[in-house]
N, C-alpha and C positions, 0 to 999 in steps of 0.2 A: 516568467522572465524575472520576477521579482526573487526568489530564489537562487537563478542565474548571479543573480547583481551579486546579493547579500554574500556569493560565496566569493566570488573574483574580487570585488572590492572590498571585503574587511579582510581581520586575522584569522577569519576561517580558511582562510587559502592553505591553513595549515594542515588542516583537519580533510584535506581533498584526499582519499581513500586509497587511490590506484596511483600508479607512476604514468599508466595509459592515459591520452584524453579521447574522448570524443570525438569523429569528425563531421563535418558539415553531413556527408552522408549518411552518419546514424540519426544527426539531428532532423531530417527530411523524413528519413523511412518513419523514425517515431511519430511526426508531427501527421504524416497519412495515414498510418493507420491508428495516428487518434480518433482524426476525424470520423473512420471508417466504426472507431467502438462506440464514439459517440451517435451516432447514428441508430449501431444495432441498439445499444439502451433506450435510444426511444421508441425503435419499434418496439421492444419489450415494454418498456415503462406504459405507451399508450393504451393498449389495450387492459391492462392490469388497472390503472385510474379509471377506465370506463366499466370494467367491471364492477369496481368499488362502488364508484357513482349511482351503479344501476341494482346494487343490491347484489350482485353474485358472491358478493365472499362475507366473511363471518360477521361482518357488521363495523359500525364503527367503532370507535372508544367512547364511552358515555361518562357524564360524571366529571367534576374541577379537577383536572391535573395538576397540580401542585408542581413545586420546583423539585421536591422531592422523586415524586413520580417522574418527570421527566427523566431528570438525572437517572432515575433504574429503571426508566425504558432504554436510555442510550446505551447505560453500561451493559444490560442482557442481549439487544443488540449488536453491541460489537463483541460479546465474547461468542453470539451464536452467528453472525459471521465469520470469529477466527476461525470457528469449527468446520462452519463451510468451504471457507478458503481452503485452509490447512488440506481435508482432504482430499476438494476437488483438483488442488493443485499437484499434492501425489499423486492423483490417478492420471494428470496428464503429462507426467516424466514415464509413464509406463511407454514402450518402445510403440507399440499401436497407436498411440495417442499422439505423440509426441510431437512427431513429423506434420501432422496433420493440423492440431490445433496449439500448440504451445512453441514450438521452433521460432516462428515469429518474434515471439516476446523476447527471446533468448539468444537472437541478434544483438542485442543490445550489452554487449560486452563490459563495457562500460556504461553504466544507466546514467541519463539524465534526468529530472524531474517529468519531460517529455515520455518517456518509457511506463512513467506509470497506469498509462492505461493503452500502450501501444501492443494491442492484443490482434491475433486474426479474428474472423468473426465469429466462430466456432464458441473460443475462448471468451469471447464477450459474451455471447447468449448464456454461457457459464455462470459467468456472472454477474449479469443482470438479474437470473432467475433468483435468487438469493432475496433481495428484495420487493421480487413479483412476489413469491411466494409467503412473504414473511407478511407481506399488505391483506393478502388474500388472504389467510389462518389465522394474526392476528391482531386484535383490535389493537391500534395503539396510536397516542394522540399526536396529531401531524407535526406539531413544532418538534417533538421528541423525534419523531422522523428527519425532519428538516434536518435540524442539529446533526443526527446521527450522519447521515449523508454528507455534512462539512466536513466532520472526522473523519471519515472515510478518506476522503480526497485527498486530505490534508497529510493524514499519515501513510498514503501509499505515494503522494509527493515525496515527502521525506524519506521512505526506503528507496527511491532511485533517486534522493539528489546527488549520491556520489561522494558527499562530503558527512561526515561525524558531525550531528548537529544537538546527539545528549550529551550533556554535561558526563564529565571523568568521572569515573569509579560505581556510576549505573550499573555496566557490565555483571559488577558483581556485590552489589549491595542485594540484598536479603530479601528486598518488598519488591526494587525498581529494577530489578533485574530480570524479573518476569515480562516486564515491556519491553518489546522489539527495538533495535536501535538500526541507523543507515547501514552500518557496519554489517551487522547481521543479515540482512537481505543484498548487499553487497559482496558478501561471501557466494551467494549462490548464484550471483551472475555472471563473477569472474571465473568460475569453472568447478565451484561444486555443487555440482548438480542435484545430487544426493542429500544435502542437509539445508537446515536452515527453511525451512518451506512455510513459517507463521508470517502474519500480517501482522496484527495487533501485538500477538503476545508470543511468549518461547514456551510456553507449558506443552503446548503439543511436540515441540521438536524435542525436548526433554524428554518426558514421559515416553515418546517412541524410537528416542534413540536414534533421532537426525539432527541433532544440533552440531553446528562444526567442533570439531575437537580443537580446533585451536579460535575460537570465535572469541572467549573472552582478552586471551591472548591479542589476538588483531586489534579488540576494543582500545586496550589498555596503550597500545604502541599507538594506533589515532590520537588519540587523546590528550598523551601524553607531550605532543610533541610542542616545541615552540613557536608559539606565534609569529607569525609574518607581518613585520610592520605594514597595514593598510597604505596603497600608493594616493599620495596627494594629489587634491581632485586637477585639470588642468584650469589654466586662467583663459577667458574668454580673448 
C-alpha cells in the first residue's frame, strides 16, 4: 500500500509505465493468489527449517560473520537466484508449462506491486525451492539470509510497481545497467512474452538474446518525462 501512495501521490505519477490501469478485478485476483503463494512457502519453508534444526542438511555456518561476509553472502545469493529465476522462468513460457503454472502470473497485464508474488501454486513451489535448497547445501549465516530475503521482496515489488522507480540514464550507464529496472519486467507483462525474463539483473537476457530490443528505448521515454505536480493534500 505504501508504494501504492508513493506512486499516486507524488511526481511519480509521471513515471506510471502503461496508459492501461488496473482494475479492482486484477487487484482481487492478485491479492488471492498472494495469499495462496504465501502459504505454499510455508509449506515449503517449514519442513526445510526443521530439517536444518535437526541436522539434515550441510550444517550450519560456523565462525564471526563479519559485515563483510554478509554483504558476499547476499550478493552470491541473489546473483544465484537470478540464475534460478531467469531459467526457471523460461522453462515456464514453454507452451506445456505455461497454461498450467505461469498463465496466472500473466493475468496481470498491468502489474501491481500486488502481482509480485501472485503466482498458481505450481509456480510458487518453483520458487520456494530455490531457498529450500540453497539452506539445505549451503551453510550460510541467518542475518545474510534474513537480509537476502528483504531484497528479494523488495525488488520483485518494484518490477510490478508499474511505475519507473530508477533514476534516468541507468538504462544505459555501463556498471547500473546491468540492474533490472520496473520498466524492464514491465515490458514482459505487457505483451512480450519472449524477453526480458531477469529478476535482479539483465546479464542473462543479454547474454541469451531475450532482452527487449527497444527496453532501453521505453527506459529513456519513462524517465524522461515531466513531472506531475503532487496533488495538495485535502483539509480536514
Amino acid at each position: 500500500m505504501a508504494v501504492l501512495w508513493l506512486i499516486h501521490r507524488t511526481s511519480l505519477r509521471a513515471r506510471i509505465i502503461q496508459n492501461r490501469r488496473p482494475t479492482k478485478a486484477d487487484y482481487a485476483r492478485e491479492i488471492r493468489a498472494s495469499v495462496m503463494s504465501i502459504l505454499v512457502y510455508a509449506a515449503v519453508f517449514t519442513p526445510t527449517l526443521w530439517m536444518r534444526s535437526n541436522g539434515y542438511t550441510v550444517g550450519a555456518f560456523e565462525g564471526h560473520a563479519s559485515a563483510l561476509v554478509i554483504a558476499a553472502y547476499v550478493v552470491l545469493l541473489m546473483i544465484a537466484h537470478d540464475t534460478w529465476f531467469y531459467w526457471t522462468h523460461r522453462a515456464l513460457h514453454a507452451p506445456a508449462l505455461f497454461k498450467r503454472m505461469h498463465r496466472l502470473h500473466h493475468r496481470s497485464i498491468t502489474p501491481t506491486p500486488f502481482a509480485a508474488y501472485a503466482f498458481a501454486w505450481p509456480e510458487a513451489v518453483v520458487q520456494a525451492l530455490f531457498v529450500a535448497f540453497w539452506v539445505c547445501l549451503v551453510p550460510t549465516p541467518a542475518f545474510a539470509m534474513f537480509l537476502f530475503l528483504g531484497v528479494m521482496i523488495v525488488r520483485n515489488v518494484m518490477g510490478h510497481a508499474g511505475t519507473e522507480l530508477h533514476p534516468r540514464g541507468m538504462a544505459d550507464h555501463w556498471l547500473f545497467g546491468w540492474i533490472n529496472s520496473t520498466t524492464h519486467h514491465d515490458l514482459h507483462h505487457s505483451g512480450s512474452f519472449d524477453h526480458n525474463f531477469g529478476l535482479y539483473f539483465t546479464w542473462w537476457d543479454r547474454m541469451m538474446g531475450t532482452e527487449h530490443p527497444r527496453y532501453r528505448e521505453s527506459f529513456r521515454e519513462v524517465t524522461n518525462r515531466a513531472p506531475i505536480t503532487a496533488p495538495a493534500a485535502s483539509s480536514a
